[in-house]
C-alpha positions in Angstrom: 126.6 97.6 -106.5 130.3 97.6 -107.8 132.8 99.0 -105.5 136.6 98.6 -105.6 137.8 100.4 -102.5 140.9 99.9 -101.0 143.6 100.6 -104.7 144.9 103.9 -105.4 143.1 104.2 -108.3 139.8 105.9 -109.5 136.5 104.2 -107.8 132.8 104.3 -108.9 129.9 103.1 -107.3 127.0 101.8 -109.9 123.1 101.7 -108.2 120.8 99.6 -110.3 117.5 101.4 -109.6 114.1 100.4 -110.7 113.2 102.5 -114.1 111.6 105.5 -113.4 112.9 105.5 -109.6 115.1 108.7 -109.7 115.2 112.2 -111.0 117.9 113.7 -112.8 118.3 116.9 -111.0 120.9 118.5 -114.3 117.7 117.9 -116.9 114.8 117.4 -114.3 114.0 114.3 -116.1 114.1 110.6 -115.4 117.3 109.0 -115.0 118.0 106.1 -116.3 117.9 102.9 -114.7 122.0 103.1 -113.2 123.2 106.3 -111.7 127.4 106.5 -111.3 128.6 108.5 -108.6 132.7 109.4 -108.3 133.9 107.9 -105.1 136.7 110.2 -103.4 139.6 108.3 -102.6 142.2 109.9 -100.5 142.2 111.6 -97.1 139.1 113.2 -96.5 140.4 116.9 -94.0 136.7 117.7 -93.1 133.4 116.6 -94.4 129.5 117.8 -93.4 127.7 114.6 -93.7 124.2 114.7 -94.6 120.9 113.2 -94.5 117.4 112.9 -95.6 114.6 111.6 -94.5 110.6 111.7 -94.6 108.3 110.8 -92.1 106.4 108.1 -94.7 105.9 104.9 -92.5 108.6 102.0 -94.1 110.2 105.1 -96.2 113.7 105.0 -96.6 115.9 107.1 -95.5 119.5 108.9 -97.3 122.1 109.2 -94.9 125.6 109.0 -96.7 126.3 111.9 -98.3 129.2 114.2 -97.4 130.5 117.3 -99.0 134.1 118.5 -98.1 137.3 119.0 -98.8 141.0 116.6 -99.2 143.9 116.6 -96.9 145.8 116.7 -99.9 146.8 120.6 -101.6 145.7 121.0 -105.4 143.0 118.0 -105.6 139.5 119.4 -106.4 138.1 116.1 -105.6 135.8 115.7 -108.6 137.5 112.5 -109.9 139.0 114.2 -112.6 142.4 114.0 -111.9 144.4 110.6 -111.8 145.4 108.9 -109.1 145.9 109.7 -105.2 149.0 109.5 -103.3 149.2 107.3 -100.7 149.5 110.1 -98.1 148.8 113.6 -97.9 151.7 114.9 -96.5 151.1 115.0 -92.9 152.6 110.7 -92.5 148.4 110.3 -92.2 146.6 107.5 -94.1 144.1 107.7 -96.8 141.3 107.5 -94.9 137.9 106.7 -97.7 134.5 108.0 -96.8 131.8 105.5 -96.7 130.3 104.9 -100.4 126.9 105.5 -101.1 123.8 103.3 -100.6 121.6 102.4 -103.2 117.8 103.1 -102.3 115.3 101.2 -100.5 111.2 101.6 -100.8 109.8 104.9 -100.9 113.0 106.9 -100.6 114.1 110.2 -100.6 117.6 111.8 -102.0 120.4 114.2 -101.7 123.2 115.1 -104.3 125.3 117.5 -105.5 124.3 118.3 -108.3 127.3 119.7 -111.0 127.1 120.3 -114.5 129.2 118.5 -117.4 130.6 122.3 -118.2 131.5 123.3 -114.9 135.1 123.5 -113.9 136.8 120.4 -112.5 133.8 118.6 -113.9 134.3 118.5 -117.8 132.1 115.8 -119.1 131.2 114.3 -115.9 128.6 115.8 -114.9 125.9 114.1 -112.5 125.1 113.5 -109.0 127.3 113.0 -107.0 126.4 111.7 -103.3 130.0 112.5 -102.1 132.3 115.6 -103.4 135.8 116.6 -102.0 137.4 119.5 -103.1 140.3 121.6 -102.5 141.1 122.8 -99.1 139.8 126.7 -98.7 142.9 129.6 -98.7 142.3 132.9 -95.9 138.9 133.9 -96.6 137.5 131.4 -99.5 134.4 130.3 -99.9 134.0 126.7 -100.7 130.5 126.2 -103.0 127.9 122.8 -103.7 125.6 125.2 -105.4 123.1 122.9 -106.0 122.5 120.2 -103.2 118.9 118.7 -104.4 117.1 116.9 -102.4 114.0 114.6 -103.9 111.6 112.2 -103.3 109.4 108.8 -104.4 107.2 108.3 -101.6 105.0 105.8 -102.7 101.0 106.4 -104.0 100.2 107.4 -100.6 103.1 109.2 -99.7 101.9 112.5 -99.8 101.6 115.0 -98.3 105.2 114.5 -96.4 107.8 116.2 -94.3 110.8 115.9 -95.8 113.6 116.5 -93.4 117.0 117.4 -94.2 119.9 117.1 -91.3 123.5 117.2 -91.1 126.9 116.7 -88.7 129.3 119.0 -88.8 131.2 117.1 -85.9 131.5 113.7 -88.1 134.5 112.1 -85.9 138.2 112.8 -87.4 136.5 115.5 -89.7 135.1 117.8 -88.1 134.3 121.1 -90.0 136.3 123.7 -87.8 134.7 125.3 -85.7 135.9 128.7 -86.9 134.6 128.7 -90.1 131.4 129.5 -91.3 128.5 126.9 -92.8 125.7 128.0 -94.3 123.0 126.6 -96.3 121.2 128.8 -98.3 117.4 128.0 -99.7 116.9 128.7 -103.2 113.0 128.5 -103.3 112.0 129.3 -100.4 108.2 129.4 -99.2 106.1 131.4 -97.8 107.5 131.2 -94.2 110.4 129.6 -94.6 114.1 130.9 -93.7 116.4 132.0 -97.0 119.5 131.2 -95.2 120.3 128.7 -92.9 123.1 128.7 -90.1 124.1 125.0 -90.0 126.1 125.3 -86.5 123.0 127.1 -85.1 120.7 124.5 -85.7 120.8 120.5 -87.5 118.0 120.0 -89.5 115.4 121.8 -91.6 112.3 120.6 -92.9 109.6 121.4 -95.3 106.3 119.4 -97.0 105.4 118.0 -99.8 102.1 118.7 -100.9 101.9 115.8 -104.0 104.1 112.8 -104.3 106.2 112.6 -107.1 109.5 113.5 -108.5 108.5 117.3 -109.1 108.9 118.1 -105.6 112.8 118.1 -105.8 114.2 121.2 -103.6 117.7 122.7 -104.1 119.8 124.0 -101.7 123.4 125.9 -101.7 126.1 124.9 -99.1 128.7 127.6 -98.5 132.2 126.9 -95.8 133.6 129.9 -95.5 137.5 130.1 -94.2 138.2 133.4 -91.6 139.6 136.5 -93.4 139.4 140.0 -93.1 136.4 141.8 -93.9 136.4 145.2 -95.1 133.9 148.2 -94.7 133.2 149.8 -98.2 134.3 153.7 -96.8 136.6 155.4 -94.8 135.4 157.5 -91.2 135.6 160.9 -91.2 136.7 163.0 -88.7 133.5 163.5 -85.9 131.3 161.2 -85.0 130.3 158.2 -87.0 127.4 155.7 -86.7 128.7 152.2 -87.7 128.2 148.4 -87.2 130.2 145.2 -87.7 128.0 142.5 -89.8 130.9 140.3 -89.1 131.6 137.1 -86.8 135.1 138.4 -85.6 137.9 135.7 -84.5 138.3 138.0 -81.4 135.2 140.6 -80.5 136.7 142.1 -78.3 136.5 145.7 -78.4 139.9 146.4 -78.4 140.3 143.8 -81.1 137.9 144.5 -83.4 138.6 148.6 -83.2 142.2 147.8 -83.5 144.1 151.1 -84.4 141.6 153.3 -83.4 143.0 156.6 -81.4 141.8 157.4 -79.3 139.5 153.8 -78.4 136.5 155.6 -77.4 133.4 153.5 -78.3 129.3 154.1 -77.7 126.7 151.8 -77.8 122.8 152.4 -76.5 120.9 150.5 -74.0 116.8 151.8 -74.2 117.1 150.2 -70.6 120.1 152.6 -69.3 120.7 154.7 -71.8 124.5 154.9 -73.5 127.3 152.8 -72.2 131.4 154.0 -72.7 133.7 151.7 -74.0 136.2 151.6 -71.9 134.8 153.1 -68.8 131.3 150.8 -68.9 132.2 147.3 -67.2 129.8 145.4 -69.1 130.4 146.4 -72.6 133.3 144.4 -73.1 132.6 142.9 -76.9 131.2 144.3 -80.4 128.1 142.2 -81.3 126.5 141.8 -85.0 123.1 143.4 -85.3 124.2 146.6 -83.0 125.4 150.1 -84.0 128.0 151.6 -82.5 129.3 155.2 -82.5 133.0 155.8 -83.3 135.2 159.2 -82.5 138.5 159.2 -84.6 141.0 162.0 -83.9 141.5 162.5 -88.1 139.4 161.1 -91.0 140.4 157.9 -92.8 140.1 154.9 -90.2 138.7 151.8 -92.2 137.0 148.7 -90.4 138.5 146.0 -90.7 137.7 142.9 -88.9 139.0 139.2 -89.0 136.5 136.9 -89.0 133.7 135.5 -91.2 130.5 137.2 -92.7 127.1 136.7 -90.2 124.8 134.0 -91.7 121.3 132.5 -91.3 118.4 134.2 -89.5 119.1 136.9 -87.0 116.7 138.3 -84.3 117.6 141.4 -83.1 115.6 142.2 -79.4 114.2 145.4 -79.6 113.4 147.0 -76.3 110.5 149.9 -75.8 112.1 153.0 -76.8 115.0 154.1 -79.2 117.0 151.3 -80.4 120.5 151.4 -82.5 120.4 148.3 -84.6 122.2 147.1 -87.5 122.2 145.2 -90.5 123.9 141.7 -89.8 124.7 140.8 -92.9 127.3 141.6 -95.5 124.1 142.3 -98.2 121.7 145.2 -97.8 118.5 144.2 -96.0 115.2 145.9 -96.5 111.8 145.7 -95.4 110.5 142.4 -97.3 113.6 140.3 -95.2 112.3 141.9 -92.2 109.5 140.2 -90.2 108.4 141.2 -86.3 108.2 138.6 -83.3 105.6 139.9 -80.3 104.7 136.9 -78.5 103.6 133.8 -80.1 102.8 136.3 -83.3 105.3 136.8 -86.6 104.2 139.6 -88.8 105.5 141.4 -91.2 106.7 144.9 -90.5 103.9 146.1 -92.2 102.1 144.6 -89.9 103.4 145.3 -86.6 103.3 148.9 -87.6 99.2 148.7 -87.9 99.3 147.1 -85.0 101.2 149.8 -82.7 103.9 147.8 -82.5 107.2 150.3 -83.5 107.6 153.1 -85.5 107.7 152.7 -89.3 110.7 154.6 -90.0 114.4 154.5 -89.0 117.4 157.3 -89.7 121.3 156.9 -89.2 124.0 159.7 -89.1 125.9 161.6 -92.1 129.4 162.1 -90.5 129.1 164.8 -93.9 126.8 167.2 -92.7 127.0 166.0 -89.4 123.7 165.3 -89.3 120.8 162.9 -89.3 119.7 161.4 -92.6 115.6 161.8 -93.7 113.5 159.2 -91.7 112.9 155.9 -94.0 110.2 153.4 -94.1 111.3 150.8 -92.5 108.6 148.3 -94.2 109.8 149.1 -97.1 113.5 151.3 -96.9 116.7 149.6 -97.1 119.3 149.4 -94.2 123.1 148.8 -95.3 125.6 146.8 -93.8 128.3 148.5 -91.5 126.2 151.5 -90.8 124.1 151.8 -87.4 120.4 153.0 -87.8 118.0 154.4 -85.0 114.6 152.9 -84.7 111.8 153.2 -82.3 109.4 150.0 -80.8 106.5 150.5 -78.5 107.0 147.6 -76.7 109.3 144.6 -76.5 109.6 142.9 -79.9 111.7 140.8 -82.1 113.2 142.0 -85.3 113.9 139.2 -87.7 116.3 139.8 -89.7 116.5 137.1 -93.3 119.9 137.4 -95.4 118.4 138.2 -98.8 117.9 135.5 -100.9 120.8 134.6 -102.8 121.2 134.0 -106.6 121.9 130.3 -108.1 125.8 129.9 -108.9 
């Protein structure tokens, strides 16, 4: 291992690996036997570390990895830029992240993948077990599109559970606690969650059926800054069935129907019926997943909301009777991201329907015609986000809801 921490100059870390011992995750071929990985020097602002691991007796685990962004404005952190100052502004020190490990027996991986023609990464391509980029403006999205994670178990390593965790709370760089962090699963199986709310949970995990260097997964990590969300249309004058499919700063109802006049706002309880906003004491706060029905004096109120787009899976509880739910998400949901929850059973909506379970249809309102809209399947119709949809359950259930899978940047 060659390391030269501590100048203000560009670092590298070289692994001497056993031939054959890692995957290049750019060609999905065998690397050769030294891998170079860019080490970040400068202040590191905020970082999610992560890990891998197997549960392959003796296997080694991959713990130093971290993804995140410099203290220091205009630095994308791929290494492709000259040399750091020796502050970042803010009479702080350069503060180095640890450099990567080389592997032990029977190890497992993750990277960053990038691309020798992406931007900021011009004919350095690779893996990269640590990546800083530029801090993230008012709602940006900062992008690892593909973290891979792979394995060499061993001859009897197989079949594994490979199990990917992370700290968002790593100390001095946390990940603030207002932004959003998602990771979203770009093959995911037959069960398995397409997108991934890392504050809501710390690990995932998944099994390999054959060892070998073909079972590499890739993941996308997204940090997502606050800023103002926008509904696509305008309400009209009358009634109109909405939803917020946003994590707001504030949610408040006063907040987040800031400007509206007059500040009359419904929701539904199956249990009691309709609640008043301001007049009902317990509805206090707008909550993703719920519609809500809005009364402006004139046409051409817009929603818009400060605050960061809802991510990862969401379970809407569904109550015996009429419901008013909504998508979550910023993306239109249908029937194939929908599954049902009735007791220790998951099924598909397909399912549940057989099964007496709710009522395969749902309708919102046309503030147009004033009217409600055709019933649609709900196994297989589409609900879109910032609109509020009626359905109907027979009993107490839970509606899964999976952000559609998203395509590979």
């Amino acid at each position: 291992m060659t390391e030269g921490q501590g100048t203000t100059q560009r670092e590298f870390i070289q692994l001497f690996i056993p031939a054959g011992a890692i995957q290049d995750l750019n060609t999905n071929k065998i690397a050769e036997t030294s891998l170079e990985a860019t080490v970040q020097n400068g202040r590191a602002d905020w970082v999610v570390q992560m890990s891998a691991s197997s549960n392959v007796p003796g296997a080694s685990p991959d713990a130093n990895n971290f993804f995140g962004v410099r203290g220091i404005a205009g630095v994308d952190g791929s290494g492709s830029g000259g040399s750091a100052p020796a502050s970042d502004g803010l009479d702080q020190p350069e503060i180095d992240i640890p450099e990567p490990l080389a592997p032990g027996a029977n190890h497992v991986f993750a990277f960053s993948a990038r691309g020798a023609n992406e931007p900021g990464f011009a004919g350095q391509g690779g893996n990269f077990a640590q990546e800083l980029q530029s801090r993230p403006l008012l709602n940006e999205k900062k992008v690892w599109p593909r973290v891979s994670v792979t394995s060499d178990l061993g001859a009897t390593g197989a079949p594994a559970t490979i199990t990917l965790t992370w700290n968002l709370n790593v100390s001095g760089k946390e990940v603030p606690g207002t932004y959003a962090v998602e990771l979203i699963n770009l093959a995911p199986k037959a069960g398995e969650p397409t997108s991934i709310d890392m504050r809501a949970q710390n690990s995932f995990s998944y099994t390999v059926e054959n060892n070998g260097l073909d079972q590499t997964r890739f993941f996308r990590l997204e940090v997502t800054a606050p800023g103002v969300q926008q509904a696509p249309f305008q309400l009209s004058d009358g009634f109109n069935l909405v939803a917020v499919p946003v994590r707001s700063q504030n949610p408040l109802v006063g907040n987040v129907f800031f400007g509206l006049s007059p500040l009359v706002v419904y929701r539904y309880d199956p249990n009691s019926g309709y609640e008043i906003f301001p007049s009902s004491p317990n509805f206090t706060n707008v909550e993703v997943g719920r519609g809500y029905w809005l009364r402006p004096r004139t046409a051409g109120y817009q929603l818009k909301v400060l605050g960061v787009p809802n991510i990862g899976q969401t379970t809407l509880s569904l109550k015996k009777g009429w419901n008013l739910i909504a998508d979550p998400f910023l993306q239109p949901v249908n029937g194939a991201n929908m599954q049902v929850k009735s007791g220790a059973d998951t099924l598909s909506v397909a399912d549940a329907v057989r099964r007496g379970l709710l009522q395969d249809s749902f309708v919102t309102f046309d503030p147009t015609t004033r009217g409600y809209t055709n019933p649609q399947p709900l196994s297989t119709g589409t609900l879109q986000p910032w609109r509020g949809y009626w359905v109907l359950a027979f009993s107490d259930i839970g509606l899964v809801m999976n952000r559609p899978p998203q395509p590979t940047q």
